[in-house]
N, C-alpha and C positions, 0 to 999 in steps of 0.2 A: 444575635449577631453571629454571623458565620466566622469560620476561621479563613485567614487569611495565610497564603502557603509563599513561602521565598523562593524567588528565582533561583535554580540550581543547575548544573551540569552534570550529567550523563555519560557513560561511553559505552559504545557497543563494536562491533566487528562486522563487516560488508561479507558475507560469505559465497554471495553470488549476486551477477547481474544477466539480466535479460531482457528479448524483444519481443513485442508482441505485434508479428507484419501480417498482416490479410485481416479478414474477420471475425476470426475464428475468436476465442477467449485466451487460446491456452497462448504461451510464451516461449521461446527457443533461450540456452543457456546461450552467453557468448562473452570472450573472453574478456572485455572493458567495456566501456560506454561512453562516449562522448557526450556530458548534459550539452544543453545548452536553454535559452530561453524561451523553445519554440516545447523544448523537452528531452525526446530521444529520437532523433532523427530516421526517419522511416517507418518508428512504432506508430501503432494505430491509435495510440492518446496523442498522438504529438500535436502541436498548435498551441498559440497564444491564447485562444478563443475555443469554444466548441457550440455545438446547442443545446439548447436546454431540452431533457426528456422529462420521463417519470419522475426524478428525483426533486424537480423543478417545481411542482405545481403551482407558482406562484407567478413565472411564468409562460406565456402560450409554449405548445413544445414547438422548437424549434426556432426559438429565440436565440441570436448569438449573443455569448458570455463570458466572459476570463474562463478562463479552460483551471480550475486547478485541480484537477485529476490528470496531470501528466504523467505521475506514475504510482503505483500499486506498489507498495511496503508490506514486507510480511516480514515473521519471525519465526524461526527453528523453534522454539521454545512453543508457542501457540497452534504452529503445522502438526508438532506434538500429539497436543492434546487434541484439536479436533480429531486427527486420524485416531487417535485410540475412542472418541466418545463416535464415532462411526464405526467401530473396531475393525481400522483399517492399521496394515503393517507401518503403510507410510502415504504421506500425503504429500505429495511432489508439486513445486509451488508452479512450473510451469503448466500445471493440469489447472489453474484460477490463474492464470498471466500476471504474475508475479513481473516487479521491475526490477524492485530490488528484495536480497536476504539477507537478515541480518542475523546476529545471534549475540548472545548475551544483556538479551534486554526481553524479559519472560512477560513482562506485561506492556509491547509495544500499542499494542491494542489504545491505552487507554492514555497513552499522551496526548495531553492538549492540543487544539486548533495554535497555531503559531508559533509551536516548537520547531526550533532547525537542525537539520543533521549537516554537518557541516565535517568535510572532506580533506583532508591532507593534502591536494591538488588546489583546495582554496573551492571546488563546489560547493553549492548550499543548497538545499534541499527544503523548503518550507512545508510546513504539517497543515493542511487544509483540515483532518478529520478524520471521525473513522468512515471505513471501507463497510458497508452494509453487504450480508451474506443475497448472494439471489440466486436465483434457479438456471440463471445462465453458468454461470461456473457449477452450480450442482449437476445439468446434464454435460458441464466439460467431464467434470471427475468422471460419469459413470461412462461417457463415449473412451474412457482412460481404463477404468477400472473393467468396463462390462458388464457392470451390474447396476440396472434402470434404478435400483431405490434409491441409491447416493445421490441423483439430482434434489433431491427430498428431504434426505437427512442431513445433508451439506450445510441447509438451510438454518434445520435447528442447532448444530453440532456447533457452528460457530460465527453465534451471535457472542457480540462483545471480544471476539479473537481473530477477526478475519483480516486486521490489519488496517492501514490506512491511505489514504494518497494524500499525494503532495503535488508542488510545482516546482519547477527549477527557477531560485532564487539568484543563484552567482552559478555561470559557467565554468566547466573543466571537469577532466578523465577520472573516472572513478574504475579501481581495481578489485578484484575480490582479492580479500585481504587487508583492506583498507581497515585503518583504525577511527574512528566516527566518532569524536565530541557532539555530542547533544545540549543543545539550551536551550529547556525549559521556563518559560520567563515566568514569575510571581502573578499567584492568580488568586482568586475569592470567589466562591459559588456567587451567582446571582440568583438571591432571595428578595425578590420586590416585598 
């Protein structure tokens, strides 16, 4: 029988937000954000919907879907460690279009599908999963850094720390500097 884990609450700190407009990966700092339920207006995840690609294959691509990859969560603590296991000085989240940064939460990574970050302005933010590393933010870093092999090593460096996306749950302004309650609800491995 597995063990069964208790709902708990979390806190972390919003240390930055940003946009990610054109097609590009990478993301622009800027000063707030206005969620809403579409996401972040003008970002290129924005929408209620998206289509389905690679990550999809169940099904055809380009089937439309709940969009919940409105935005890209990363963590100071995990930007860390990948950039030193690339030994890189620093890994700057708008080089992988980053939405939001958080810090003090070193294993954002591996929070559960349906935790919520939930915002002082009354935003909420839903945990859809983790973020899988890919070769598109690998060749972001290195068109950043200079150096072709980081598209490569991006890959390996951070798996299981590359962060997660979510959806906007409850609308309203999120600041950097925000103070972020997290609820992670009671879970149980599933062992058929």
């Amino acid at each position: 029988m597995s063990e069964r884990l208790d709902a708990r609450m979390l806190e972390a700190r919003l240390d930055g937000v940003f946009i990610a407009t054109g097609d590009a990966v990478a993301s622009s700092a800027v000063e707030r954000l206005s969620l809403t339920y579409e996401g972040i207006p003008g970002d290129r995840h924005s929408g209620r919907t998206r289509l389905s690609g690679a990550r999809e294959p169940w099904y055809a691509r380009g089937t439309p879907m709940r969009n919940e990859r409105q935005l890209s969560i990363l963590s100071v603590e995990e930007l860390a460690e990948v950039a030193a296991a690339m030994e890189m000085a620093e890994l700057r989240p708008e080089w992988i279009g980053a939405s939001l940064l958080l810090s003090g939460l070193p294993a954002l990574s591996q929070l559960p599908p349906r935790s919520i970050l939930m915002f002082p302005s009354g935003a909420a933010v839903r945990i859809d999963g983790d973020n899988g590393p890919c070769r598109d933010s690998g060749r972001s870093i290195a068109a950043a850094t200079g150096k072709p092999e980081h598209e490569f090593s991006f890959v390996k460096a951070a798996k299981g720390k590359r962060g997660l996306v979510g959806w906007v749950e409850r609308e309203g302004e999120i600041t950097p500097g925000d103070s972020i309650r997290i609820r992670v609800w009671a879970q149980q491995l599933y062992l058929p």
